[in-house]
TIMAR-90099 format. One record per residue (C-alpha): x, y, z; residue number from 1. Coordinates in steps of 0.001 Angstrom, whole numbers, plus 500000, padded with zeros to 6 digits. Example, Ala and Ser with C-alpha at 12.3 -4.5 7.8 and 13.67 -1.06 7.14 Angstrom:
2
{vomar {512300 495500 507800} 1}
{vomar {513670 498940 507140} 2}
END
This chain:
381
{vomar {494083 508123 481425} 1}
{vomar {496698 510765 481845} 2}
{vomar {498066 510708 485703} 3}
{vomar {498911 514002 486685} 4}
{vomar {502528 514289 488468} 5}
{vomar {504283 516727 490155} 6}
{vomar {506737 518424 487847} 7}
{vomar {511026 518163 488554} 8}
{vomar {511920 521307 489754} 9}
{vomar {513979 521603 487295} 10}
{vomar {511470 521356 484781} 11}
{vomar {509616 524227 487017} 12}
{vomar {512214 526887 486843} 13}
{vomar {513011 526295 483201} 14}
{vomar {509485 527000 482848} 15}
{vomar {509554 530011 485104} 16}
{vomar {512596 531537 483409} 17}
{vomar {510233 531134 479928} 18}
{vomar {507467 532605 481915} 19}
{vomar {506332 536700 481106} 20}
{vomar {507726 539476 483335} 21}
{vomar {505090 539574 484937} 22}
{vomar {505525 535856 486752} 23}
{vomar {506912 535876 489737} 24}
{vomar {511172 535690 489735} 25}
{vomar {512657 532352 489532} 26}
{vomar {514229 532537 492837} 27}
{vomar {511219 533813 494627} 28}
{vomar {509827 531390 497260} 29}
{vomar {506367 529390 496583} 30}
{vomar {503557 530392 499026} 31}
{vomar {502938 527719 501620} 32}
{vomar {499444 526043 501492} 33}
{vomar {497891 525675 504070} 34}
{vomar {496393 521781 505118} 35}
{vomar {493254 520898 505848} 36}
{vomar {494646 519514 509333} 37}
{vomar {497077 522585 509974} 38}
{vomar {493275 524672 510297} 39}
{vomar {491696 523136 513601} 40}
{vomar {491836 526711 515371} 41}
{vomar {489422 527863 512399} 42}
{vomar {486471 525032 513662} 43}
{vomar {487429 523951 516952} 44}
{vomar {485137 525207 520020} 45}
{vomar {487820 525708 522125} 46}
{vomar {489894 528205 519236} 47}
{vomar {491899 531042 520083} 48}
{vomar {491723 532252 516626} 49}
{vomar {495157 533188 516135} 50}
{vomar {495723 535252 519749} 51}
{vomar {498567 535318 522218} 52}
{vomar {499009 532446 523935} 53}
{vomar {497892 532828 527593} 54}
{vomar {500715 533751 530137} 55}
{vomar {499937 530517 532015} 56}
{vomar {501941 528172 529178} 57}
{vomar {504888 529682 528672} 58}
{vomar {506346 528785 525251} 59}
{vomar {509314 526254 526862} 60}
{vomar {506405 524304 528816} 61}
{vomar {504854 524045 524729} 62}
{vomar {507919 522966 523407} 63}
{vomar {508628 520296 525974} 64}
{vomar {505224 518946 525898} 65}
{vomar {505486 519376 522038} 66}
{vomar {509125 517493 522188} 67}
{vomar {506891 514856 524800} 68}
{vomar {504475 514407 522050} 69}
{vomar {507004 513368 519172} 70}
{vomar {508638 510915 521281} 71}
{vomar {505325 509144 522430} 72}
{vomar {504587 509247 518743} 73}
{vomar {508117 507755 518009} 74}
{vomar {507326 505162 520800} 75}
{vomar {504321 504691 518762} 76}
{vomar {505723 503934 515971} 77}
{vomar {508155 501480 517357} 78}
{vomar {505786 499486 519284} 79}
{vomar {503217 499301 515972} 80}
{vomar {506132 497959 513986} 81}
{vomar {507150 495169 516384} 82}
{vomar {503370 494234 516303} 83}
{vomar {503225 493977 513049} 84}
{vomar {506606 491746 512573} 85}
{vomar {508185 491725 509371} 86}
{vomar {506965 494600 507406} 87}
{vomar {506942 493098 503945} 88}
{vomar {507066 496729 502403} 89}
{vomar {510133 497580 504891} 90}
{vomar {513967 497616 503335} 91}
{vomar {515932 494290 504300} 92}
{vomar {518259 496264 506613} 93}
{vomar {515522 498224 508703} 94}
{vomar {513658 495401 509775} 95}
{vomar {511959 496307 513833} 96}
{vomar {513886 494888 516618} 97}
{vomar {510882 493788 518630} 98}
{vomar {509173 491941 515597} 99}
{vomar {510728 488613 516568} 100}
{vomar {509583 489254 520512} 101}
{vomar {506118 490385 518963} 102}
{vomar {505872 487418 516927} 103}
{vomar {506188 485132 520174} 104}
{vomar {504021 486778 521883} 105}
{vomar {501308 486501 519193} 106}
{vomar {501623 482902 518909} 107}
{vomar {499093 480963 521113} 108}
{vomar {496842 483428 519564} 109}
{vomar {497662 482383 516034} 110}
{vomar {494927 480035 515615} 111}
{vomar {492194 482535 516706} 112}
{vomar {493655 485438 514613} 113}
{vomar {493779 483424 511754} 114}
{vomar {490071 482098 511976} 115}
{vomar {489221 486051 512204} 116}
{vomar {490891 487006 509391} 117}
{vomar {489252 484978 506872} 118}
{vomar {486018 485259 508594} 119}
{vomar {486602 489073 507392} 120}
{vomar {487845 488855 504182} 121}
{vomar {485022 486979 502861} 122}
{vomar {482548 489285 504317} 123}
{vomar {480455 491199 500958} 124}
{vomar {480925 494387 502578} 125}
{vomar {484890 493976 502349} 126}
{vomar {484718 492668 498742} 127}
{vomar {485097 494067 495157} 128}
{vomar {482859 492733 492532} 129}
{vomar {485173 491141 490141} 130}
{vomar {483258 492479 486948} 131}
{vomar {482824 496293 488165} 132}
{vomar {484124 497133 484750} 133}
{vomar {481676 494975 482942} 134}
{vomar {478468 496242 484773} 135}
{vomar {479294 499451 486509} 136}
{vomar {482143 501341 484826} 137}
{vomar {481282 503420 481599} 138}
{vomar {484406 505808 481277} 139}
{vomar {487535 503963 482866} 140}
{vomar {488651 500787 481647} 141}
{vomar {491157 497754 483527} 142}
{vomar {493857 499695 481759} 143}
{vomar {493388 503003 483434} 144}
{vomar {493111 501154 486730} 145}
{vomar {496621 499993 486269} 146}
{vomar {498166 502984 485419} 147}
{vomar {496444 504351 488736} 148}
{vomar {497832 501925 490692} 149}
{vomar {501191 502026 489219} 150}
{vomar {501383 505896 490004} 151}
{vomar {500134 505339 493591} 152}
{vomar {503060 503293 494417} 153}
{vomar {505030 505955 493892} 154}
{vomar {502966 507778 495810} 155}
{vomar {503285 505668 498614} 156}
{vomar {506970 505586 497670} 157}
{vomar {507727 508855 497995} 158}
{vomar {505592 509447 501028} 159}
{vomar {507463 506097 502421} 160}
{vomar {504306 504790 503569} 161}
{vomar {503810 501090 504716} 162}
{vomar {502710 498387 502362} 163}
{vomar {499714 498314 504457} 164}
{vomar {499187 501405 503425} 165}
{vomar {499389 501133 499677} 166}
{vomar {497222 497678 499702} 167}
{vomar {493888 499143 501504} 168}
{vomar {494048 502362 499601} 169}
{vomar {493800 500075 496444} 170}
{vomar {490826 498001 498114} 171}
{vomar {489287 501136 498327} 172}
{vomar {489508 502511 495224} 173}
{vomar {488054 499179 493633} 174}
{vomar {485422 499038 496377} 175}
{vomar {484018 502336 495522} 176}
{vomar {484432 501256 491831} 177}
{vomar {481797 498252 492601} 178}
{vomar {479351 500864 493161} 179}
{vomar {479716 503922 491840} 180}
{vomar {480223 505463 488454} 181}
{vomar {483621 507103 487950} 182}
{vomar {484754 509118 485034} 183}
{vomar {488237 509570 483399} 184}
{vomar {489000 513147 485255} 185}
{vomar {488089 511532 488648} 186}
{vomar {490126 508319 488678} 187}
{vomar {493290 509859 490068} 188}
{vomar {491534 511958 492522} 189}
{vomar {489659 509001 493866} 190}
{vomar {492953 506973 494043} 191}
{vomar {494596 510070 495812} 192}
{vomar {492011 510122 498076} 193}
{vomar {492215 506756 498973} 194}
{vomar {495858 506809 499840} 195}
{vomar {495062 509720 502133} 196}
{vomar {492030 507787 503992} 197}
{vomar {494315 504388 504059} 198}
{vomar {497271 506786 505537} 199}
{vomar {494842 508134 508105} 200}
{vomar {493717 504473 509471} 201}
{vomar {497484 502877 509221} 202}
{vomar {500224 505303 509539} 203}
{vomar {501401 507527 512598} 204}
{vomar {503048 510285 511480} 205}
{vomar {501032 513219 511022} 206}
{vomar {502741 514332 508200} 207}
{vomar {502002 511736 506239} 208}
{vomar {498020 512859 506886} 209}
{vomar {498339 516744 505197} 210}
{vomar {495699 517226 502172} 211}
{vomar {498078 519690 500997} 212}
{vomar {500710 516447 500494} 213}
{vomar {498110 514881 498526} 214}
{vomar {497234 517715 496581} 215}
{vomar {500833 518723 495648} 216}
{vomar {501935 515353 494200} 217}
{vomar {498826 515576 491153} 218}
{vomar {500853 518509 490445} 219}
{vomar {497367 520455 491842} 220}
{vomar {494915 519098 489697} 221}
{vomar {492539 518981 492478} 222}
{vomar {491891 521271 495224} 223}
{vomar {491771 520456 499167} 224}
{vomar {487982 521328 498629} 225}
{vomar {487675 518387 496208} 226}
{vomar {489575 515527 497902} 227}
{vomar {487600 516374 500897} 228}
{vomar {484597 515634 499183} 229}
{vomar {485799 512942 497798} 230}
{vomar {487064 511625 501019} 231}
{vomar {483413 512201 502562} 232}
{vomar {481777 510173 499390} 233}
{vomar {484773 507330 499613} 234}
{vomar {483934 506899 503534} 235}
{vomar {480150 506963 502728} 236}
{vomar {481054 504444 500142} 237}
{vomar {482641 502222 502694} 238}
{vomar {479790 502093 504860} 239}
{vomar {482853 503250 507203} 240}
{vomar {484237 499894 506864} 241}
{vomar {488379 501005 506370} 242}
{vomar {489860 498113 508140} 243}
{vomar {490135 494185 506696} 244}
{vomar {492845 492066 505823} 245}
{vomar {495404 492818 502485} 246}
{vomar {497158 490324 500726} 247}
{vomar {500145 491683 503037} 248}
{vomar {498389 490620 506276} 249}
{vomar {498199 487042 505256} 250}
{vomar {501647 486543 503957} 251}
{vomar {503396 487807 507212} 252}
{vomar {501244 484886 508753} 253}
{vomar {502390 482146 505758} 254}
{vomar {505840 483482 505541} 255}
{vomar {506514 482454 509250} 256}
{vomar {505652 478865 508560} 257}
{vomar {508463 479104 506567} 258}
{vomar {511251 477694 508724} 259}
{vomar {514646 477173 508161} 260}
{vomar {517702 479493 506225} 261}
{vomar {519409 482428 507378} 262}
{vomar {518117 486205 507765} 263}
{vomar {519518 486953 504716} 264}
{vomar {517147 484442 502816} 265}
{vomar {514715 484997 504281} 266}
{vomar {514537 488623 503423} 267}
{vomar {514686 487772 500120} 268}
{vomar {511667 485906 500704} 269}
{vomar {509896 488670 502185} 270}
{vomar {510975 491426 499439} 271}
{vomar {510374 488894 496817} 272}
{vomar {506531 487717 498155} 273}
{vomar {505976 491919 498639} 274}
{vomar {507260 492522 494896} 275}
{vomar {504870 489813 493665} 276}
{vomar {501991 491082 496083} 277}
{vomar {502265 494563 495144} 278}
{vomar {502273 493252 491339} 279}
{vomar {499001 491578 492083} 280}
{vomar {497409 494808 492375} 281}
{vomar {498431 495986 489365} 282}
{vomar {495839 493189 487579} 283}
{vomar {491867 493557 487685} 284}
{vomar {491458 489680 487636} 285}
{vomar {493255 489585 490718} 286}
{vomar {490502 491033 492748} 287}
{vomar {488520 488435 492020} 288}
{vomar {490480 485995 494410} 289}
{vomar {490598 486162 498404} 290}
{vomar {493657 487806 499970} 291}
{vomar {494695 484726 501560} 292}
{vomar {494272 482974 497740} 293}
{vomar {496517 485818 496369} 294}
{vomar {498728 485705 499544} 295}
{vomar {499578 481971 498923} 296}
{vomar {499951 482153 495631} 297}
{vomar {502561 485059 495677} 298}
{vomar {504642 482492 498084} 299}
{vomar {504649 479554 495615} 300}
{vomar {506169 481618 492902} 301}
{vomar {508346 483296 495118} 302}
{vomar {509451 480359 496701} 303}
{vomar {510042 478690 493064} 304}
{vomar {511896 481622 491648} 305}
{vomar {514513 481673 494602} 306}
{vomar {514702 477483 494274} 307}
{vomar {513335 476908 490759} 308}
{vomar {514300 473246 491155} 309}
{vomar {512993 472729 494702} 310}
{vomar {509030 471914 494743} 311}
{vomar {507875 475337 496067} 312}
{vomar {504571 473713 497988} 313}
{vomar {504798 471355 501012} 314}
{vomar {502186 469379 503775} 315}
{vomar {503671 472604 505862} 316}
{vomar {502917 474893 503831} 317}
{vomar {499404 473463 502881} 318}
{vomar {498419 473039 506782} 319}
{vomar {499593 476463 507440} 320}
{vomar {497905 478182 504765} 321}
{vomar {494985 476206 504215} 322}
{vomar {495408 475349 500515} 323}
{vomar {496228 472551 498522} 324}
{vomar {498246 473365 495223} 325}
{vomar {495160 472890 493115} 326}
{vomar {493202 475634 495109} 327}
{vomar {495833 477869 493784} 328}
{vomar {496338 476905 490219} 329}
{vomar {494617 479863 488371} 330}
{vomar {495706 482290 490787} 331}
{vomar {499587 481083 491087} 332}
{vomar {499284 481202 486855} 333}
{vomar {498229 485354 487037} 334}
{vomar {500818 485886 489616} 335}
{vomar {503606 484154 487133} 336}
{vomar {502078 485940 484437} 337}
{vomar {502693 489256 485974} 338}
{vomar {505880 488660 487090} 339}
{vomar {507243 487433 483713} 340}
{vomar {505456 490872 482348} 341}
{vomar {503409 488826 480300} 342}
{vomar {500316 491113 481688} 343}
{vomar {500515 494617 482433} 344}
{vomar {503906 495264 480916} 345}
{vomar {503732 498478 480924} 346}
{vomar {503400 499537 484307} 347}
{vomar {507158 499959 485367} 348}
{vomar {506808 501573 489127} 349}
{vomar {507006 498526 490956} 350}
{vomar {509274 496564 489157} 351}
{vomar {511627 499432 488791} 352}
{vomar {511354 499764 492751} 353}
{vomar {512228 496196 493648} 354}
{vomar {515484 496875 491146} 355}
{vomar {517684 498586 494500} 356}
{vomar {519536 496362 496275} 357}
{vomar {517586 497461 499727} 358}
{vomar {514983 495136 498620} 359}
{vomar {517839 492282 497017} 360}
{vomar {517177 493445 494021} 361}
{vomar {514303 490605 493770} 362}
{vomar {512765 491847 490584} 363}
{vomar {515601 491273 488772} 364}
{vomar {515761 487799 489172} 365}
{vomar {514663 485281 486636} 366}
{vomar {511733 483283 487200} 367}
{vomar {511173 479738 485254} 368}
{vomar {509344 480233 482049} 369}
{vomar {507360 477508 482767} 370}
{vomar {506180 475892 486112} 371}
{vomar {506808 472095 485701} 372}
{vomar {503956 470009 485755} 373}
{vomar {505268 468310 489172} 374}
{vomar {505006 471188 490814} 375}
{vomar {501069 472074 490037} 376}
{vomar {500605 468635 492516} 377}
{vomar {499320 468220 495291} 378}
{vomar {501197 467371 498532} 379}
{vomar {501243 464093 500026} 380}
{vomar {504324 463620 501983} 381}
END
């Protein structure tokens, strides 16, 4: 599957200046498109289909209650990120101040949270069948999955959207998958599609909600009309069902239990657990463990690549995350795998993202070749 991206602009004007006379001149401004959310006056009941605006709101009342409405939103934002804690998709530098006052206000509530979590995740509704491929898929293949997800973390990379964000829009995508036939020229716009729906239920910004955004960065391959559609079909798909614990959810939970060390470690502990998690999405056979499975098993090898000679698993740990080290085995193997590029080697995005020091540079570090046998046992002291 060819992905579609949106060309350098470079690579746009040299075009241009290649172009016949009659193209438009290099320097000549592109048309703005219009998004799908910039048209409410079109639809709305109360429209004013493009009039004056009445004498009664003069236009400094609309731009202090518009400059009101971007600091609530700002507030917004703040508060959701101190609710959230330690956003494992976040630089190590720009981490919320409130997370740590969030965090201890969450905890008598731990317990319960937990228990409703992975009451959730397990739900069929919320799952992917793990052999979509094998039963339902006729033109895509694990491959072309891969590459899809590898050019939607760019998306969400360029968009700076939250991990969150990136890890429901994949659910999604493999969701519809269980159940629906999908061909070759349709893969990217479902994936697209999928970021916009998972940007709608977990961002704030409305900018980061524009159809035209989405359009743009396939390098417009598809048009508003069709993501809409497809967002319509993906949502029908869903049963409406857009929420439900990500492998990011649970490892905000595990990492806390990790006590002890400075901020600095344990940054790298959170960029290295969100390189390996957003790795884990890169492999089909990943889907075919719980989030909470994945989650744990993307803090054993982290864990054992910052201390390769420390035993990554404890009683602690085990308690905290509800899994002994055999429950993990298979799972902590594809998550090695992955990171020592033994599977998907060719998808780049991710690794090459976890390369700038904002995240410590995490993917650059080396991991044991092999996990000693002592390791792979469970806990008893």
């Amino acid at each position: 599957m060819r992905v579609r991206r949106r060309r350098p602009e470079s690579e746009a004007m040299e075009s241009k200046e290649n172009s016949v006379h009659s193209a438009p001149p290099p320097n000549r401004p592109r048309g703005k498109r219009k998004a799908l959310a910039e048209l409410p006056a079109s639809t709305g009941p109360n429209t004013n289909h493009g009039s004056a605006p009445r004498p009664s709101k003069p236009r400094t009342r609309s731009a202090a209650r518009a400059e009101a409405e971007a600091e609530e939103a700002r507030k917004r934002q703040e508060a959701e990120d101190a609710a959230r804690g330690a956003d494992l998709g976040r630089p190590l530098d720009s981490r919320p101040p409130g997370a740590e006052a969030a965090n201890a206000a969450i905890a008598p509530y731990v317990g319960d949270i937990d228990r409703y979590l992975r009451s959730l995740e397990v739900e069929p509704l919320r799952r992917p069948s793990p052999d979509y491929f094998q039963k339902i898929q006729k033109y895509i293949s694990p491959k072309m999955r891969a590459v899809l997800v590898d050019w939607l973390v760019e998306v969400a990379e360029d968009f700076k959207l939250h991990a969150e964000t990136l890890h429901l829009a994949v659910s999604y995508v493999d969701r519809f998958l269980t159940t629906n036939v999908v061909t070759r020229d349709k893969l990217q716009l479902l994936g697209v599609t999928a970021m916009l729906v998972a940007a709608k239920y977990e961002e704030i910004e409305s900018s980061k909600m524009k159809v035209n955004r989405y359009t743009d960065i396939t390098d417009d391959t598809y048009t508003k009309q069709q993501v809409v559609k497809m967002e319509a079909d993906l949502l029908k798909s869903l049963s409406f069902e857009i929420g439900g614990p990500t492998v990011t959810t649970f490892l905000r939970q595990f990492i806390a239990s990790c006590r002890g060390g400075n901020s600095k470690s344990r940054g790298k502990l959170e960029s290295m657990c969100s390189y390996l998690a957003e790795l884990s999405l890169l492999d089909y056979d990943c889907i075919s463990y719980l989030p909470s499975v994945v989650a744990a098993a993307c803090l054993f090898v982290a864990r054992l690549t910052i201390h390769p000679k420390a035993s990554p698993w404890n009683l602690t740990l085990q308690q905290n995350t509800g899994y002994k080290v055999f429950d993990l085995q298979k799972s902590i193997y594809v998550i090695h795998e992955l990171q020592l590029t033994i599977r998907c080697p060719d998808q780049q995005a991710i690794r090459e993202k976890y390369m700038d020091p904002k995240f410590g540079c995490v993917s650059t570090m080396a991991s044991p070749r092999e996990i000693p046998a002592s390791f792979l046992e469970d806990c008893h002291k």
